[in-house]
C-alpha positions as CSV (number, residue, x, y, z in Angstrom):
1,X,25.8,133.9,-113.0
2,X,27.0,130.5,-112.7
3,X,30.8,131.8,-112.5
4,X,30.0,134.2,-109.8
5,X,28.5,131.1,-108.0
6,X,31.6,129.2,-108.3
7,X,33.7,131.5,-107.3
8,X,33.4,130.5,-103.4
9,X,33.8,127.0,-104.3
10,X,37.0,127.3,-105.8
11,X,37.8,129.6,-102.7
12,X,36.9,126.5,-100.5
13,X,38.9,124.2,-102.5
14,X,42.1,126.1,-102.5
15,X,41.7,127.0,-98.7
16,X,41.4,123.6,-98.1
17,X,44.5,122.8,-100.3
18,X,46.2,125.2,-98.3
19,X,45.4,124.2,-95.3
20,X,46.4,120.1,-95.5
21,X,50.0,121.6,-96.8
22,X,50.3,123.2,-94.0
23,X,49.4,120.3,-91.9
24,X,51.5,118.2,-93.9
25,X,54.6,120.1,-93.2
26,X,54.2,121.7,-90.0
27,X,52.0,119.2,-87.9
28,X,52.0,115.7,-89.6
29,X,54.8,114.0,-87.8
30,X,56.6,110.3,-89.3
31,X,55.4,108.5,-86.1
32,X,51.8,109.0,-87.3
33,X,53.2,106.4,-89.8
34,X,55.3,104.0,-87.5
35,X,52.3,104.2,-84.8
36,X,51.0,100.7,-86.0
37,X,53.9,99.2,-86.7
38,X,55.3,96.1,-84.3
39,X,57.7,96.8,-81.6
40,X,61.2,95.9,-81.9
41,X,62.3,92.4,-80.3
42,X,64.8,92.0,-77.8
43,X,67.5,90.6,-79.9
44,X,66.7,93.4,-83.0
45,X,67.2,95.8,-80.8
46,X,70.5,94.3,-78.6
47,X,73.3,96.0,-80.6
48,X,71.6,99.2,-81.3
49,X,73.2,101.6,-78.2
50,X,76.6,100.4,-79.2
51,X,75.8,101.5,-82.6
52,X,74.9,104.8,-81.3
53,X,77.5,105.4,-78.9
54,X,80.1,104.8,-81.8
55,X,78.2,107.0,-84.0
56,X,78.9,109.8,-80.9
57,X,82.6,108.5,-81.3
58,X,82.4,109.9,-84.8
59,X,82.2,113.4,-83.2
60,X,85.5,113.3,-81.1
61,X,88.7,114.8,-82.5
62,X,91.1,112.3,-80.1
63,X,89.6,108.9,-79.1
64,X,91.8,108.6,-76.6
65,X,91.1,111.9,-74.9
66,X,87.2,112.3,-75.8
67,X,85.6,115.6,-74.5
68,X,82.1,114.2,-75.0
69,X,82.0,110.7,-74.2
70,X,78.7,109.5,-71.9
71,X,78.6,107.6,-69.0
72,X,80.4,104.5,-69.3
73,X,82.4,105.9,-72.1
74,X,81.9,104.6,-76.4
75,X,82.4,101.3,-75.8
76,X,85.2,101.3,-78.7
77,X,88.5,100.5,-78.9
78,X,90.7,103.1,-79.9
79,X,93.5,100.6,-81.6
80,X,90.8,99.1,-83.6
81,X,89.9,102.4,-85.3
82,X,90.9,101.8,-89.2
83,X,90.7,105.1,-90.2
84,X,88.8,108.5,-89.6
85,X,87.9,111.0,-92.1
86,X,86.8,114.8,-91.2
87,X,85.2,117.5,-93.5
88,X,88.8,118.4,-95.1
89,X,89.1,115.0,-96.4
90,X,85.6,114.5,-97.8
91,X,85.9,118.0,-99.2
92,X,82.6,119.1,-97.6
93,X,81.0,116.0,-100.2
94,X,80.1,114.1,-97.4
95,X,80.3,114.2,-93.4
96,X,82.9,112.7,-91.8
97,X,83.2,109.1,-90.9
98,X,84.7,106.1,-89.4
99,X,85.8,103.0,-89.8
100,X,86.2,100.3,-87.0
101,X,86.9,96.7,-86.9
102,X,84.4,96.0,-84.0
103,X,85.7,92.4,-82.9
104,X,83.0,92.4,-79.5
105,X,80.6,91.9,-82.5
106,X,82.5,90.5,-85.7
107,X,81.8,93.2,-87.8
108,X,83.8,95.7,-90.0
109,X,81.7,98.6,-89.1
110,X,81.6,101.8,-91.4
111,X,79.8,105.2,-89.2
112,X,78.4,108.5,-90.4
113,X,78.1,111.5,-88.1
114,X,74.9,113.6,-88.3
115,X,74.4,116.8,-89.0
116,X,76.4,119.6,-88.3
117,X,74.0,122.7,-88.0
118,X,77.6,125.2,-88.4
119,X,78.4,123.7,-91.5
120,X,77.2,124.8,-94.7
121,X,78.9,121.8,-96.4
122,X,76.1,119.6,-94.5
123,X,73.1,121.4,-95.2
124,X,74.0,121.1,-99.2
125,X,74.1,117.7,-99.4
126,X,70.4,117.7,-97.3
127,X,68.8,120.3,-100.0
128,X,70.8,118.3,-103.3
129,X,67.7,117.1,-104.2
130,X,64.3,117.3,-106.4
131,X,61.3,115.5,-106.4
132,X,61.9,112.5,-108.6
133,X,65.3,113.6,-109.4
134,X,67.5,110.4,-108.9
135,X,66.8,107.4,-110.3
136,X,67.9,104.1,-108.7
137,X,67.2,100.3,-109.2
138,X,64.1,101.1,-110.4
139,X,63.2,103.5,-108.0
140,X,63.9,107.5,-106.6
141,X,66.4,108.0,-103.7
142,X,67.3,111.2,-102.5
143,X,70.6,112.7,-105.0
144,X,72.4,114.3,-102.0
145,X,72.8,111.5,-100.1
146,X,73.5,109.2,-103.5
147,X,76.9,111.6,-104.4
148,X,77.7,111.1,-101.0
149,X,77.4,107.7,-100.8
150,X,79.1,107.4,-104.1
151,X,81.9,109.2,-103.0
152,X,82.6,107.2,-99.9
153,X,81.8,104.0,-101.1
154,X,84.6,104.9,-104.2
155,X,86.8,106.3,-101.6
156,X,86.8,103.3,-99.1
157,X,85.8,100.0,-100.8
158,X,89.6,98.8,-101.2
159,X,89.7,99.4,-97.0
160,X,86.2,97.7,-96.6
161,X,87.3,94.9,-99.6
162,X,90.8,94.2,-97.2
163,X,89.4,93.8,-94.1
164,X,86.5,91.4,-95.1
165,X,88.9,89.0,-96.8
166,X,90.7,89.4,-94.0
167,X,87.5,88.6,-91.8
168,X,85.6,86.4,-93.8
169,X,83.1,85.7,-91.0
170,X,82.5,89.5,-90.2
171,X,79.7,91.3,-91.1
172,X,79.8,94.8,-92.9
173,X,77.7,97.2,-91.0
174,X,77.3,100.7,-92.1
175,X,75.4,103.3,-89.1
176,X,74.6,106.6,-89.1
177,X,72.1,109.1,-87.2
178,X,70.1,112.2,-89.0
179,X,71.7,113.4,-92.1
180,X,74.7,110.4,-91.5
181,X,71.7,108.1,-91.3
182,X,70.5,109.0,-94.9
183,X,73.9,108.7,-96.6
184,X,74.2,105.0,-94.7
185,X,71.0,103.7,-95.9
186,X,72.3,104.7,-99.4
187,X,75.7,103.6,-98.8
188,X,74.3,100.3,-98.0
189,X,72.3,100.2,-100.9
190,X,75.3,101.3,-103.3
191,X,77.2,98.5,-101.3
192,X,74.3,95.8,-102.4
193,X,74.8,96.9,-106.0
194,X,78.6,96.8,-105.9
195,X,79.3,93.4,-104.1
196,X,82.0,92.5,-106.5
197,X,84.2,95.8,-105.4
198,X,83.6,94.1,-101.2
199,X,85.1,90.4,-103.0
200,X,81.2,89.3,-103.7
201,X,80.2,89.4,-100.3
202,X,77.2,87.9,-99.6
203,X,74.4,90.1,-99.7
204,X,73.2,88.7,-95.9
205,X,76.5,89.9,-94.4
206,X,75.6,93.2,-95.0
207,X,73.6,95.3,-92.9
208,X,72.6,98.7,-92.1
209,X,71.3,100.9,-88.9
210,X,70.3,104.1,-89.6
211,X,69.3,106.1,-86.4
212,X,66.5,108.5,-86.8
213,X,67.1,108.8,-91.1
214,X,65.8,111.6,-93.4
215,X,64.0,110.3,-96.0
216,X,65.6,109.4,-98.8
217,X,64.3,106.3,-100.6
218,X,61.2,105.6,-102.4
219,X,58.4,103.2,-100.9
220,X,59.4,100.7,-103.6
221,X,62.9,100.7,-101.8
222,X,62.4,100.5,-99.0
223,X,60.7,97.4,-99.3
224,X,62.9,95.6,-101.5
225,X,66.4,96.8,-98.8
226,X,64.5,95.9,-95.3
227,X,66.3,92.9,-95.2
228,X,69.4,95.1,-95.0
229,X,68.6,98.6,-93.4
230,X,67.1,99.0,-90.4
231,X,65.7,102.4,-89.9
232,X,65.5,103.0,-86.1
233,X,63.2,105.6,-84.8
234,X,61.5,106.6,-81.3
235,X,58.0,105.8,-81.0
236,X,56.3,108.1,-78.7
């Protein structure tokens, strides 16, 4: 008798359980966690839509002919573009990037495109991943974005390493948007970890933008990098 009666119950229970996974991945929304936080300032905020229009740059096939550019153009310097890499070079390991010696702002400035819903190569670094997975310094970060980092940190360093000795007052400043913005924030991170390979930059010379990221770092991370990535999102 008392199984019968608890039948229901466990009904309840698992219709419940059902129903806040639902909400969790179909209605709960990041902002409901950013809703409380402060607004940007002013001067936080100053160099963020030239970051984003030379994240758009990233798209273009010909800087000096751009199909897309916006209103008033990328704001970039085509003879200060160090190099460009597309999805052949990167083998499909990681989307394709640019780096540009940014003199308006003193900064050796590394950018990741988002992502590219016709390529496959895109969407399998977004699903390389598993709960828990990835371990790193002392705490979870999403594996996709870590092999992808890893390869263009290993790829570029001796570029990034040349141009900062060259520029010892500029800052390194890596900036991506969507799936670009998660392989930054990890980038950055791999770059904090590896500041001999950069000549042992100093860790405050370092920073990171990363326009409307995945997420791909645990809490503990997160913390322990704000001083270095900013995560830029639109508060509604």
């Amino acid at each position: 008798m008392s199984i019968i009666c608890g039948i229901p119950l466990l009904e309840c229970v698992y219709c419940l359980g059902c129903a806040r996974w639902v909400w969790k991945r179909c209605l709960y929304t990041a902002g409901l966690e950013s809703e409380n936080w402060g607004l940007a300032t002013t001067e936080e905020f100053e160099n963020v839509p030239h970051f984003c229009r030379l994240i758009l740059a990233t798209y273009e096939d010909d800087l000096r002919n751009p199909i897309w550019a916006p209103p008033g153009g990328y704001g970039l310097n085509p003879d200060w573009v160090i190099l460009r890499r597309n999805y052949e070079d990167t083998q499909g390991q990681a989307p394709p990037y640019m780096i540009y010696l940014d003199h308006d702002i003193a900064s050796v400035v590394l950018t990741v495109r988002g992502l590219n819903l016709a390529k496959e190569s895109d969407y399998a670094v977004l699903l390389d991943n598993k709960l828990g997975q990835t371990k790193f310094d002392g705490g979870y970060v999403h594996n996709g974005f870590l092999k992808a980092a890893m390869g263009v940190f290993n790829e570029e360093c001796g570029v990034l390493r040349e141009l900062l000795e060259r520029y010892p007052n500029y800052a390194l400043t890596f900036i991506g948007h969507s799936l670009g913005a998660g392989v930054v924030a990890l980038l950055a991170m791999v770059a904090i970890q590896n500041r001999e390979k950069l000549g042992d930059i100093e860790r405050k010379r370092i920073k990171c933008y990363a326009i409307a990221p995945a997420r791909c770092v645990s809490l503990n991370l997160a913390v322990r990098y704000a001083d270095v990535i900013n995560s830029v999102v639109l508060q509604v």
